[in-house]
py3Dmol code that shows the C-alpha trace and the ligand (Angstrom):
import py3Dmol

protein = """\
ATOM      1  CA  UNK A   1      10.509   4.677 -18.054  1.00  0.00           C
ATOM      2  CA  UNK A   2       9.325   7.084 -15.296  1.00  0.00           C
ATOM      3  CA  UNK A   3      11.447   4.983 -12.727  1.00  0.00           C
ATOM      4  CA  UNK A   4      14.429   4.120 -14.373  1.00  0.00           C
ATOM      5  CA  UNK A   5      17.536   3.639 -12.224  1.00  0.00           C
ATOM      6  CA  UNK A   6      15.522   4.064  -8.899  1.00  0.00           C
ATOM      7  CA  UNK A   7      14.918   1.399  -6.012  1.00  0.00           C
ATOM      8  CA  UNK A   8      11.010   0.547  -4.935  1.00  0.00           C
ATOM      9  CA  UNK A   9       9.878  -1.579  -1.825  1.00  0.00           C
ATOM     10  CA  UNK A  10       6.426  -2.397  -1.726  1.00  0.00           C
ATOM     11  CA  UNK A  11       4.907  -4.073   1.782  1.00  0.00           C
ATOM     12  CA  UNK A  12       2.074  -6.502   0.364  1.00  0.00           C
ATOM     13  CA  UNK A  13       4.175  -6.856  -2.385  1.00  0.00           C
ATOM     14  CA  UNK A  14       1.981 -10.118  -3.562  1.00  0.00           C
ATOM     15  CA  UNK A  15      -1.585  -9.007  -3.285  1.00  0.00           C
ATOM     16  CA  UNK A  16      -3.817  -7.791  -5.536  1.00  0.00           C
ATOM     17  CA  UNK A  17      -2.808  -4.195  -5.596  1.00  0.00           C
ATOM     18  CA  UNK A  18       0.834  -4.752  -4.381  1.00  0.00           C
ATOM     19  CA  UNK A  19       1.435  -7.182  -6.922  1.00  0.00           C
ATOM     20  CA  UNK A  20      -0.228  -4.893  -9.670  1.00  0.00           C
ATOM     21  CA  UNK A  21       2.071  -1.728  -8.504  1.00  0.00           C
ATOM     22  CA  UNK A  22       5.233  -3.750  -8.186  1.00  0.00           C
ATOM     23  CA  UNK A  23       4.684  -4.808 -11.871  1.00  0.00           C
ATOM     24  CA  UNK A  24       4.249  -1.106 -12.898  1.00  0.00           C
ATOM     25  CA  UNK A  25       7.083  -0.230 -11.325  1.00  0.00           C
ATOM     26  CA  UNK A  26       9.038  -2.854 -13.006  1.00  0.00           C
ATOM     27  CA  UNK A  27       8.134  -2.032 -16.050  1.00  0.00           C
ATOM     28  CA  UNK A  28       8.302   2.123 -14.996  1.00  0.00           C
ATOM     29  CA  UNK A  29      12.466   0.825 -14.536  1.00  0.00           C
ATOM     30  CA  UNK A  30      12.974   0.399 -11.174  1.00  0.00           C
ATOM     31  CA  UNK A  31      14.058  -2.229  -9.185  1.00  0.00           C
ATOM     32  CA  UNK A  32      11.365  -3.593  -6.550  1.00  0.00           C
ATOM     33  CA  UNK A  33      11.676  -5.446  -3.346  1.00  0.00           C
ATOM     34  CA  UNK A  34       8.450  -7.353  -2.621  1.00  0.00           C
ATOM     35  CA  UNK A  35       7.631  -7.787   0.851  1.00  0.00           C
ATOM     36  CA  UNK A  36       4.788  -9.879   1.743  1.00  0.00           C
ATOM     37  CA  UNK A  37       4.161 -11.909   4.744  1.00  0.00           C
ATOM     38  CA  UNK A  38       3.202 -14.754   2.077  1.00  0.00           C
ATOM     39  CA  UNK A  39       7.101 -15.341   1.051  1.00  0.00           C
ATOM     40  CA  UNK A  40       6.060 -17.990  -2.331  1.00  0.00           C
ATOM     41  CA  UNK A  41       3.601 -15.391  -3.502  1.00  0.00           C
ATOM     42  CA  UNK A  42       5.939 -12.649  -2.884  1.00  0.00           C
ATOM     43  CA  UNK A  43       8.586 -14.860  -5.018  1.00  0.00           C
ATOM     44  CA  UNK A  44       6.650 -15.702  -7.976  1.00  0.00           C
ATOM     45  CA  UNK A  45       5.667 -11.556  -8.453  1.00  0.00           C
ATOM     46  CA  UNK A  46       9.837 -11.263  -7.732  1.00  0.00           C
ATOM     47  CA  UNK A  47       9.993 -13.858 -10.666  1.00  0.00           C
ATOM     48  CA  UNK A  48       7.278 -12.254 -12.899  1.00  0.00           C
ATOM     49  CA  UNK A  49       9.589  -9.275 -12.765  1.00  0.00           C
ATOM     50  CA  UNK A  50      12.557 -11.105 -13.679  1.00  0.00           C
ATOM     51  CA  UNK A  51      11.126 -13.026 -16.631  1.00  0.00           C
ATOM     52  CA  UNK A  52      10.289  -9.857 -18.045  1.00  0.00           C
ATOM     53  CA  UNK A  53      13.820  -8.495 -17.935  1.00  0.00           C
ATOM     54  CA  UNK A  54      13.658  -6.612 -14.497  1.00  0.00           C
ATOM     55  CA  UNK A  55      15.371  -6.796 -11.487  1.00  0.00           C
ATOM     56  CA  UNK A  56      13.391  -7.773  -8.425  1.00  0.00           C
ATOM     57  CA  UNK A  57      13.652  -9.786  -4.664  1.00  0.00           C
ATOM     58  CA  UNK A  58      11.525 -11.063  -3.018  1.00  0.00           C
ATOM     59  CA  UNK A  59      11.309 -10.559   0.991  1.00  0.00           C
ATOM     60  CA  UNK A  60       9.267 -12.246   3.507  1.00  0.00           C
ATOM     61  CA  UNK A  61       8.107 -10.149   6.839  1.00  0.00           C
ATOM     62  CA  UNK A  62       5.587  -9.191   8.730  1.00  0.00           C
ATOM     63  CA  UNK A  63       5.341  -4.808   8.638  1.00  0.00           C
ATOM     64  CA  UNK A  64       4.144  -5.154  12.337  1.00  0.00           C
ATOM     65  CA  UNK A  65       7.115  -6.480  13.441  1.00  0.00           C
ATOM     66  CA  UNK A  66       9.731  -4.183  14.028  1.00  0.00           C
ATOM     67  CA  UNK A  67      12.975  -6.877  13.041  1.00  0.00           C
ATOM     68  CA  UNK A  68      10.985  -8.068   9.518  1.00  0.00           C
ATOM     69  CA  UNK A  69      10.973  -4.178   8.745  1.00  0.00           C
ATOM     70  CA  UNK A  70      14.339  -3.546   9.770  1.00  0.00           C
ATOM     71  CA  UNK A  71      15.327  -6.605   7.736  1.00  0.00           C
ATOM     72  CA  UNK A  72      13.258  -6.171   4.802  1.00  0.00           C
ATOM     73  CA  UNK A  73      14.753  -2.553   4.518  1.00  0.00           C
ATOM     74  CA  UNK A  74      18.206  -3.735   5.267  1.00  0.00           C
ATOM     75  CA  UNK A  75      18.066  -6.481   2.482  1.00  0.00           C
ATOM     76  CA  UNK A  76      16.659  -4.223  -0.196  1.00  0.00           C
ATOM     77  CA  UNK A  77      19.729  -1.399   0.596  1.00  0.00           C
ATOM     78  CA  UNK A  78      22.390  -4.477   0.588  1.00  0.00           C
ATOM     79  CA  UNK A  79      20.567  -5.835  -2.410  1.00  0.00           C
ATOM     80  CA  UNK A  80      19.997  -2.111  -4.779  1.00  0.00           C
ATOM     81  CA  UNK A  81      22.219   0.158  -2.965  1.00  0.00           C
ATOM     82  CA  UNK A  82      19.104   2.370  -1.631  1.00  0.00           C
ATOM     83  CA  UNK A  83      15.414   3.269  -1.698  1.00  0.00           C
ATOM     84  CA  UNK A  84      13.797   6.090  -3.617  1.00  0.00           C
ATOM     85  CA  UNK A  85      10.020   5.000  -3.531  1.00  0.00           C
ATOM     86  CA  UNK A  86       8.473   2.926  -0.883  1.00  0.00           C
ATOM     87  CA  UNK A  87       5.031   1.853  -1.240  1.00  0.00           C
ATOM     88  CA  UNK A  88       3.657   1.193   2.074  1.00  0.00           C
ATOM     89  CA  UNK A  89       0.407  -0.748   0.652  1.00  0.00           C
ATOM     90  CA  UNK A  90       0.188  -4.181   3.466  1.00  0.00           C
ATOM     91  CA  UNK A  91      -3.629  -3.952   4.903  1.00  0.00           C
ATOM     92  CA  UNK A  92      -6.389  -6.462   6.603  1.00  0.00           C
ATOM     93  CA  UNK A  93      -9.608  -5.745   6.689  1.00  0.00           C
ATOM     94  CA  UNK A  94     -12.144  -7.093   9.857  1.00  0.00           C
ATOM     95  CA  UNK A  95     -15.821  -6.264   9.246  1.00  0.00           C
ATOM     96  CA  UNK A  96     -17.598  -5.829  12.258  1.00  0.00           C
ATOM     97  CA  UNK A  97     -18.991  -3.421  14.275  1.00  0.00           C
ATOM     98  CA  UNK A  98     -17.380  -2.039  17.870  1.00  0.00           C
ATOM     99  CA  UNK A  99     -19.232  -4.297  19.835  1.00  0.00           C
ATOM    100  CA  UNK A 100     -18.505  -7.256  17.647  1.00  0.00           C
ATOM    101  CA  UNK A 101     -14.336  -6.489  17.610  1.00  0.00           C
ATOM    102  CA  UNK A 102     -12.363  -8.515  20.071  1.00  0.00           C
ATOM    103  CA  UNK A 103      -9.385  -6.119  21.558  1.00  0.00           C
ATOM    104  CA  UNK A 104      -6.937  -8.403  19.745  1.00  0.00           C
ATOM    105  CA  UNK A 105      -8.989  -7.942  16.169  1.00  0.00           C
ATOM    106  CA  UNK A 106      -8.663  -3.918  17.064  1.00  0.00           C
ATOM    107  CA  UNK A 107      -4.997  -4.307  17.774  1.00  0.00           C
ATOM    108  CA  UNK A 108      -3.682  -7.046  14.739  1.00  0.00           C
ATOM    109  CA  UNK A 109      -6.032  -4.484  12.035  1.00  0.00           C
ATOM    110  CA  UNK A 110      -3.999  -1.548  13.820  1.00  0.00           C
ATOM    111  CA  UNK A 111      -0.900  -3.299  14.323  1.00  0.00           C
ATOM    112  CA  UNK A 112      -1.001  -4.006  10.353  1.00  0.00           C
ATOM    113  CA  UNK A 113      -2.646  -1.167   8.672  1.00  0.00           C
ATOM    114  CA  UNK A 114      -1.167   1.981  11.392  1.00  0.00           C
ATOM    115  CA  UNK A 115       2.381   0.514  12.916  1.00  0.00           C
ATOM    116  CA  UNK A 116       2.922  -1.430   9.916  1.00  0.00           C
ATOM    117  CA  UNK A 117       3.409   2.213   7.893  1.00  0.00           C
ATOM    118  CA  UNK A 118       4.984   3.660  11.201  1.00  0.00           C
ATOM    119  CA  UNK A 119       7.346   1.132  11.502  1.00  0.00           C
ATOM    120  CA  UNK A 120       8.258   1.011   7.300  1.00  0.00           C
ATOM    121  CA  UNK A 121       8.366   5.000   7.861  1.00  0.00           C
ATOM    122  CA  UNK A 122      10.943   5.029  10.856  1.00  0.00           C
ATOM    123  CA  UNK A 123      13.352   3.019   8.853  1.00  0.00           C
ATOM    124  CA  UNK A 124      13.228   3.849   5.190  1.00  0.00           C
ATOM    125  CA  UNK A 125      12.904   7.639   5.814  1.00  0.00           C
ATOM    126  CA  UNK A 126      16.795   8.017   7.516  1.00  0.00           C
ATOM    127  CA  UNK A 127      17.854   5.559   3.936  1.00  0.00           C
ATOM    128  CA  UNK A 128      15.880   8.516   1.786  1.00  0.00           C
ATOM    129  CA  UNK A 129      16.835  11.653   3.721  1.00  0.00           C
ATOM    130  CA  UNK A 130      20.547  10.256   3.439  1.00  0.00           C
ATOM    131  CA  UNK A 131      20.010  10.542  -0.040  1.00  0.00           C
ATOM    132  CA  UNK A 132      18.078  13.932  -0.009  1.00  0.00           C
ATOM    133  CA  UNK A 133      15.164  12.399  -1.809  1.00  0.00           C
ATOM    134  CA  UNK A 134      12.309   9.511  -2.299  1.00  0.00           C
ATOM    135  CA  UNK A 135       8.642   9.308  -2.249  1.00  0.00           C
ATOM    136  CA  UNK A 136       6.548   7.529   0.350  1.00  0.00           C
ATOM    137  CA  UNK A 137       2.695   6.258  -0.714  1.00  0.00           C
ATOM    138  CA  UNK A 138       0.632   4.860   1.805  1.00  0.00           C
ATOM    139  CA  UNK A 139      -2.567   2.956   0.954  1.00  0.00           C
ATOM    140  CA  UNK A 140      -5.211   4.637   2.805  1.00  0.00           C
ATOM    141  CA  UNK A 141      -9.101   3.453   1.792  1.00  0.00           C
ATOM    142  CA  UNK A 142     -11.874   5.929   0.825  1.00  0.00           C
ATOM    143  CA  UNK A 143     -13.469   4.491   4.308  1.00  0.00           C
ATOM    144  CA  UNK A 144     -10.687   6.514   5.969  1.00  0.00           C
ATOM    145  CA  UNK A 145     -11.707   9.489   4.155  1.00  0.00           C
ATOM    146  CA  UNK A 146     -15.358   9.158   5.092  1.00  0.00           C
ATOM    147  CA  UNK A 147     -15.992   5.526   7.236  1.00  0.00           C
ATOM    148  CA  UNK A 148     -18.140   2.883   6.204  1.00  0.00           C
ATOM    149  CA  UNK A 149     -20.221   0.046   7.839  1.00  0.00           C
ATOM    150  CA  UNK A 150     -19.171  -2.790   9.978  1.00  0.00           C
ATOM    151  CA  UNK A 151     -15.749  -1.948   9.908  1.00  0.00           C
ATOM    152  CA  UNK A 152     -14.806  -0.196  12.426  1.00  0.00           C
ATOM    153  CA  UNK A 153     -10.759  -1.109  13.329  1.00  0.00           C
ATOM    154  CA  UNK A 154     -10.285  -0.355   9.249  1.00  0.00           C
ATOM    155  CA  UNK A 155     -12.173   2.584   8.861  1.00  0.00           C
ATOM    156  CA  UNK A 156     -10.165   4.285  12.044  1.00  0.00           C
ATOM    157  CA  UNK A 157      -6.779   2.655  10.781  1.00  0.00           C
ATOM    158  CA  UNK A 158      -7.417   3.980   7.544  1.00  0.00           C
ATOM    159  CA  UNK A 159      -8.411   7.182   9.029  1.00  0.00           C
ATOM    160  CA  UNK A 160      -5.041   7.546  10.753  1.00  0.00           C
ATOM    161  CA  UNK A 161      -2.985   6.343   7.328  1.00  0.00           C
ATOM    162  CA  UNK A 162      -4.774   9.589   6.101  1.00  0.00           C
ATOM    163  CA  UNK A 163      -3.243  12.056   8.668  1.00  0.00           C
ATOM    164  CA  UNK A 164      -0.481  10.232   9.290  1.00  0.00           C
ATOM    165  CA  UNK A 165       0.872  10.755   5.799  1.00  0.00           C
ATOM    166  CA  UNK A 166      -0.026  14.159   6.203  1.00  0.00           C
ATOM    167  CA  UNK A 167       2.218  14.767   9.619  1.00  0.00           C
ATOM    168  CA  UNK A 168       5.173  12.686   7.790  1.00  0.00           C
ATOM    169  CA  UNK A 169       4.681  14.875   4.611  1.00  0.00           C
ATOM    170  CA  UNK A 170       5.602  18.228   7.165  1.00  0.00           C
ATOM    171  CA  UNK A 171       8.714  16.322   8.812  1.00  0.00           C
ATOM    172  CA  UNK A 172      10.518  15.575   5.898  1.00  0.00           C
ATOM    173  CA  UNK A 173       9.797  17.727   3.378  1.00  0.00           C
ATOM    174  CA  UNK A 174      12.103  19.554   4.387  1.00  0.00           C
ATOM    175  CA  UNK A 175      14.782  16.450   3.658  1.00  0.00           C
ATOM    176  CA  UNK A 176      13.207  15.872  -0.128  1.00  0.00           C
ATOM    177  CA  UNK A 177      10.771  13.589   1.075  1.00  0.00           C
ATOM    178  CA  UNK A 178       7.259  13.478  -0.164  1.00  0.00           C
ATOM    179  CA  UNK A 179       4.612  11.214   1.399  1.00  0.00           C
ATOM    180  CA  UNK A 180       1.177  10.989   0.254  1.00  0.00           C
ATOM    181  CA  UNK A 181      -1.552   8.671   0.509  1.00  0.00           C
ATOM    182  CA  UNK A 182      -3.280   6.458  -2.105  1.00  0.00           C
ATOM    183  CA  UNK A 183      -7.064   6.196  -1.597  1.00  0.00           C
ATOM    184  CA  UNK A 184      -9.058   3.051  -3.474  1.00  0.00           C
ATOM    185  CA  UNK A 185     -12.488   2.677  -3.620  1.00  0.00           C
ATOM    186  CA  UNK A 186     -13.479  -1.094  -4.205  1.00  0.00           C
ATOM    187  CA  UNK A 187     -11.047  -3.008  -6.160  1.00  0.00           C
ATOM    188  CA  UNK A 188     -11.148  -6.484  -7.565  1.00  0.00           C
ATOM    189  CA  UNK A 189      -8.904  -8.256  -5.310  1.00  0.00           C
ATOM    190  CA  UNK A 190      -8.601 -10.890  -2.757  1.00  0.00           C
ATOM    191  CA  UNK A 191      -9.720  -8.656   0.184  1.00  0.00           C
ATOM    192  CA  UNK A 192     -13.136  -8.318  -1.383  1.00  0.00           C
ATOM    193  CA  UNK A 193     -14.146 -11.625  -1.619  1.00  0.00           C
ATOM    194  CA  UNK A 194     -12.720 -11.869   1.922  1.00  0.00           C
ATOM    195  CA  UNK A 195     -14.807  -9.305   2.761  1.00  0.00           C
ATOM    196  CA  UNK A 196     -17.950 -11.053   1.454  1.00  0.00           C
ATOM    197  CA  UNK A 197     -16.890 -14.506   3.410  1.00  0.00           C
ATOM    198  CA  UNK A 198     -16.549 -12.194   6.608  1.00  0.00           C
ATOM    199  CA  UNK A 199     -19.701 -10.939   6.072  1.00  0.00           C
ATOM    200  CA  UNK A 200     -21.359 -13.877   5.232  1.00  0.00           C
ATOM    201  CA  UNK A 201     -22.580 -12.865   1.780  1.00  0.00           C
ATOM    202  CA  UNK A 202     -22.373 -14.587  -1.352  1.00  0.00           C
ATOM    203  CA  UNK A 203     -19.364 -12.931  -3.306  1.00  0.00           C
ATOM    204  CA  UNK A 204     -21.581 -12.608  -6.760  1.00  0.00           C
ATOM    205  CA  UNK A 205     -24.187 -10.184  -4.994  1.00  0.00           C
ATOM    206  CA  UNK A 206     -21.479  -8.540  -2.941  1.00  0.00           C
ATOM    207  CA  UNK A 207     -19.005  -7.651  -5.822  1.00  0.00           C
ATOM    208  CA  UNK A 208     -22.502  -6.199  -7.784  1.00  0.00           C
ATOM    209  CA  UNK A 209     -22.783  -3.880  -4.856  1.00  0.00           C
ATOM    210  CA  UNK A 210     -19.553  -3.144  -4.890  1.00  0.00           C
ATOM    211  CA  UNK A 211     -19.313  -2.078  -8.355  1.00  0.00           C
ATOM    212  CA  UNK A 212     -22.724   0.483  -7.450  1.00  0.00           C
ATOM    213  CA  UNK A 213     -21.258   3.983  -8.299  1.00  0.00           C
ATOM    214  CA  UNK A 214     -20.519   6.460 -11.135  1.00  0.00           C
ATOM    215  CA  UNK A 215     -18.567   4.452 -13.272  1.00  0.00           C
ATOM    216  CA  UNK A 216     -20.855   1.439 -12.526  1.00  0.00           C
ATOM    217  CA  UNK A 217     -18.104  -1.249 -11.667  1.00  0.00           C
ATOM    218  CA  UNK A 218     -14.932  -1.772  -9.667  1.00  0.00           C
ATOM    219  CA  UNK A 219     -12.173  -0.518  -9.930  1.00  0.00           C
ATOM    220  CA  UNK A 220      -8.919  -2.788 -11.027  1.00  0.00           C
ATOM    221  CA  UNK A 221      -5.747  -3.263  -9.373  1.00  0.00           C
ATOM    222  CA  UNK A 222      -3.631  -1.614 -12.665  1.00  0.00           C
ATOM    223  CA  UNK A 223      -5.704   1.567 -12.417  1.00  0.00           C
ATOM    224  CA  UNK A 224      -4.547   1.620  -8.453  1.00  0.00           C
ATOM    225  CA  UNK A 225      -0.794   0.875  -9.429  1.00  0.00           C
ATOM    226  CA  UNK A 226      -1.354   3.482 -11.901  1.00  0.00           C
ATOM    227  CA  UNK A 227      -1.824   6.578  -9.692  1.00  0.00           C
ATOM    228  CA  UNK A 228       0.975   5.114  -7.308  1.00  0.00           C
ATOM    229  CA  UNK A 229       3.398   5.112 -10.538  1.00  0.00           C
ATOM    230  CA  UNK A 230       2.703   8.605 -10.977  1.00  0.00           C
ATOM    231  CA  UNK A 231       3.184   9.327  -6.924  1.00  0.00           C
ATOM    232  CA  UNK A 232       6.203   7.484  -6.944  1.00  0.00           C
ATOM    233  CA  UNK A 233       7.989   9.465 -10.365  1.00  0.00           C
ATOM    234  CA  UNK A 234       9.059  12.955 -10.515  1.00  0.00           C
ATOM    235  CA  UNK A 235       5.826  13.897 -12.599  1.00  0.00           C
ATOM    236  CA  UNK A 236       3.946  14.628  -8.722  1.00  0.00           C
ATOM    237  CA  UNK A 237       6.940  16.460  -7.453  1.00  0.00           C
ATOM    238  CA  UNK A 238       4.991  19.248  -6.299  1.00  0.00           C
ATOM    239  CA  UNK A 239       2.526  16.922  -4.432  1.00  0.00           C
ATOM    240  CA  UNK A 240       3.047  15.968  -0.788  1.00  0.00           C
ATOM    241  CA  UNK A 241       0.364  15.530   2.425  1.00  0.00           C
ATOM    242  CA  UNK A 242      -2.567  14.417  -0.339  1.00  0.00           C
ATOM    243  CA  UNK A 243      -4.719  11.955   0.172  1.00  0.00           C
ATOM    244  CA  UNK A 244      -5.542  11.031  -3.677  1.00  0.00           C
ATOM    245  CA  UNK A 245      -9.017   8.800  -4.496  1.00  0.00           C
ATOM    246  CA  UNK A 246      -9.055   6.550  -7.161  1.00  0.00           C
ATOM    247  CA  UNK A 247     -12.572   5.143  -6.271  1.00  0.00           C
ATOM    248  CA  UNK A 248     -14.842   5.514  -9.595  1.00  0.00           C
ATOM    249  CA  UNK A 249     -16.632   8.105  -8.156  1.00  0.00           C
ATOM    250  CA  UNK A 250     -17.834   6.130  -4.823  1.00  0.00           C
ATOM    251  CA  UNK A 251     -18.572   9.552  -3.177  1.00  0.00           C
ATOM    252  CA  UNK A 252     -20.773   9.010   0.156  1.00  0.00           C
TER     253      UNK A 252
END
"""
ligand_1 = """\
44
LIG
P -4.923 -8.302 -0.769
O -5.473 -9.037 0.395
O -5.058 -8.827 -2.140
O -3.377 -7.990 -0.516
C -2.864 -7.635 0.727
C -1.477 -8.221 0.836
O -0.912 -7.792 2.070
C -1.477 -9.759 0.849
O -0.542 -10.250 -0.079
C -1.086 -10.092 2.278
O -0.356 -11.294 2.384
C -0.250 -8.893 2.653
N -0.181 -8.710 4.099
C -1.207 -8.788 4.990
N -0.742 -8.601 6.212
C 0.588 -8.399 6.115
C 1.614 -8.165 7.062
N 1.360 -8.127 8.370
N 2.879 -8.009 6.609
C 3.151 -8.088 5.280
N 2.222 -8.309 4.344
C 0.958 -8.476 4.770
O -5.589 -6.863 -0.654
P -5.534 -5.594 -1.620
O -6.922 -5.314 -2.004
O -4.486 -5.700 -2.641
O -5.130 -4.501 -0.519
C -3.962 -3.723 -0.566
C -4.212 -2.467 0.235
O -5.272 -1.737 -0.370
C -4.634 -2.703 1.684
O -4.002 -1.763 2.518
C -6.125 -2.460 1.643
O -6.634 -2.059 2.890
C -6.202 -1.361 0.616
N -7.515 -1.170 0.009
C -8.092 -2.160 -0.726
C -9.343 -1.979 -1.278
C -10.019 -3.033 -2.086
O -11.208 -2.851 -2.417
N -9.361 -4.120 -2.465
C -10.067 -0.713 -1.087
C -9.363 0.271 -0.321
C -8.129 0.029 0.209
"""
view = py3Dmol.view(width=600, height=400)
view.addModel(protein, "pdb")
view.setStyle({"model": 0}, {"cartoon": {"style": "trace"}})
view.addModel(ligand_1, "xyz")
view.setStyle({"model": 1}, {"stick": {}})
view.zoomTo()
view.show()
């Protein structure tokens, strides 16, 4: 019970790897808000939680929109009495090159995957430093670390998740706040088989490829949730400003 008596949000609360994490949280102790822009999915993870003895709500929003954030946060303070660990995980993915991306592509990937954490930043940070202490996780993408094809808007989004987690991990330190940034390589979720319908590949040959590395598959939301668990509890609390991979070895 690494997160007993503490209070998580997680922002795409009821996909793959934001459903995953706010069920290892759950089960770590702590109480979860699920935000999700898809509110029924975002209830039935709330109600996972409760049927297995935890305490969870479910919250719909939109983490570009400033008033869903300030909501979202709002409700889960009203609802827990604070927030310790915020998981700041919501993410799209368009794959296509520069010269394929429309301007409003670039902006809704940026507006998601950038001001989406900015926004979740601005207002749980003054709820944590209040307190003197939490721990922010962003979900970053080994693409920010080191790009990737036809993805341009996501590989620089995820480049700027990267470094900004590192600029809000020299803010507020100093208030007991550590940020870092969770890296994934491929992961078995919805956003890959997206990725293959964007792509215009069939999803059995493009979830082989994806599964080409060191460890010879993909990786699984639970071993994603996993390394947030252990950002999120005291066990990292020397740890701020890192960008930590969990990709199977997907190096270059
Ligand atoms: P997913 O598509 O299964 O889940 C994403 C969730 O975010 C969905 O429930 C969706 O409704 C929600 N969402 C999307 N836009 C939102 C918005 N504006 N406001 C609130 N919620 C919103 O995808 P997955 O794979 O679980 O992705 C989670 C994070 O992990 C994303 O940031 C993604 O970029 C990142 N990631 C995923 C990888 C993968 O291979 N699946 C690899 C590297 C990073």
């Amino acid at each position: 019970m690494r997160l007993a008596g503490r209070t998580a949000i997680v922002t795409g609360g009821a996909g793959g790897i934001g459903r995953a994490t706010s069920l290892a949280f759950a089960a770590e102790g702590a109480r979860v808000a699920v935000v999700d822009l898809q509110q029924e999915a975002a209830e039935a993870v709330a109600d996972e939680i409760r049927a297995a003895g935890g305490e969870a709500i479910a919250i719909a929003a939109d983490v570009s929109s400033e008033p869903d954030v300030q909501a979202a946060v709002a409700a889960t303070v009203e609802a827990f009495g604070g927030i310790d660990v915020a998981f700041n995980n919501a993410g799209i993915i368009r794959r296509t090159t520069a010269v394929e991306t429309t301007v409003e592509e670039w902006d809704r990937v940026f507006g998601v995957n950038v001001r989406g954490i900015f926004l979740m930043c601005k207002h749980v940070v003054p709820v944590m430093a209040e307190a003197g202490a939490g721990s922010i996780i962003n979900t970053g993408s080994g693409w920010g670390l080191k790009g990737g094809g036809q993805a341009i808007s996501y590989c620089a989004s995820k480049g700027a998740v990267v470094n900004m987690t590192r600029a809000l991990a020299i803010d507020h330190g100093p208030q007991g706040i550590r940020v870092n940034s969770v890296n994934p390589g491929d992961v078995d979720t919805g956003m890959l088989r997206d990725e293959a319908r964007q792509l215009g590949q069939e999803t059995g040959s493009f979830l082989a490829e994806a599964a080409d590395r060191p460890l010879r598959r993909m990786g699984q939301p639970t071993e994603i949730a996993a390394a947030v668990v252990w950002l999120a509890s005291d066990e990292s609390s020397y740890v701020t400003g890192s960008a930590l991979v969990v990709d199977g070895g997907g190096i270059a």
